[in-house]
C-alpha positions in Angstrom: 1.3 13.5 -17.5 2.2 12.2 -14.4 2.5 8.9 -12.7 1.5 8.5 -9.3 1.9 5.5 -6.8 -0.3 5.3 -3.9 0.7 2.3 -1.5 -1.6 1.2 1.1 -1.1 -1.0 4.2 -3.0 -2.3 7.4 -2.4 -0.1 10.5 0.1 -1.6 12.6 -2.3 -2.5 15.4 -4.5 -4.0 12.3 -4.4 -8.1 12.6 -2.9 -9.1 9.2 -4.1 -12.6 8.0 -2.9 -12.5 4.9 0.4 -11.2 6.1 0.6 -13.8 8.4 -0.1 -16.7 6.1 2.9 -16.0 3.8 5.0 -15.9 6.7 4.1 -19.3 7.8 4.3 -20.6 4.3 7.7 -19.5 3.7 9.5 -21.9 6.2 7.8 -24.8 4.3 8.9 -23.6 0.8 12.6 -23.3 2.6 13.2 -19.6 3.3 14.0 -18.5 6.3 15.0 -15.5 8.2 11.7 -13.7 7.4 10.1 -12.2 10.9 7.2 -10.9 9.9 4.8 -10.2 6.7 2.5 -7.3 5.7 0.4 -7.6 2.8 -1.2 -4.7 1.0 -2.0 -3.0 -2.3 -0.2 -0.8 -5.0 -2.2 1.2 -7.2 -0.2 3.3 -9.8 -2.5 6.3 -11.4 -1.5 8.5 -14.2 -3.0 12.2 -14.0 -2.7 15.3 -16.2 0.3 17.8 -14.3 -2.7 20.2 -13.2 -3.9 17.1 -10.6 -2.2 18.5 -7.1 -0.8 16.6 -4.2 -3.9 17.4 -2.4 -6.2 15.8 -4.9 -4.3 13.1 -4.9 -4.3 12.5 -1.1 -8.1 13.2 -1.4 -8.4 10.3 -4.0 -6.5 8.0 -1.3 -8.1 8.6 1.4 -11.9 8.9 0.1 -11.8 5.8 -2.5 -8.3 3.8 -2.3 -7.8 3.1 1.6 -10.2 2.3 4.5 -8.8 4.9 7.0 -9.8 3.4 9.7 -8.3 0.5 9.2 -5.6 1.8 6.5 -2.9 4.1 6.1 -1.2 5.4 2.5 1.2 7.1 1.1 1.2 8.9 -1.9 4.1 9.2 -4.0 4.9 11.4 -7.5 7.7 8.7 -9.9 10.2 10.6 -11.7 9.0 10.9 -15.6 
């Protein structure tokens, strides 16, 4: 078994609402120093050895991101 950690974020030319909220929020709750906020998602997957590094980005690309508005990156942990 394997564990597997695909980590998908907006595009950089990809307005960030969310992003951009909890950067305006954190000067009101009192930190400061933080320039900019991007907010996306984590999915962690565990798959049987035999899954490959192309099945994986396969997976990412055609279910887990919007590549048009996305990008990933697909990442093996150490067991």
């Amino acid at each position: 078994m394997a564990r597997v950690v695909v980590d998908v974020m907006p595009k950089p030319e990809i307005l960030d609402p969310q992003g951009q909220a909890v950067a305006k929020a954190l000067p009101r709750l009192g930190f400061e120093g933080v320039i900019e906020v991007r907010q996306g998602k984590r999915f962690e997957l565990e798959v049987d050895d035999s899954v490959d590094d192309e099945t994986l980005t396969k997976i990412a690309a055609d279910l887990l991101a919007n590549t048009v508005i996305e990008d990933f990156t697909v990442r093996r942990l150490d067991a």
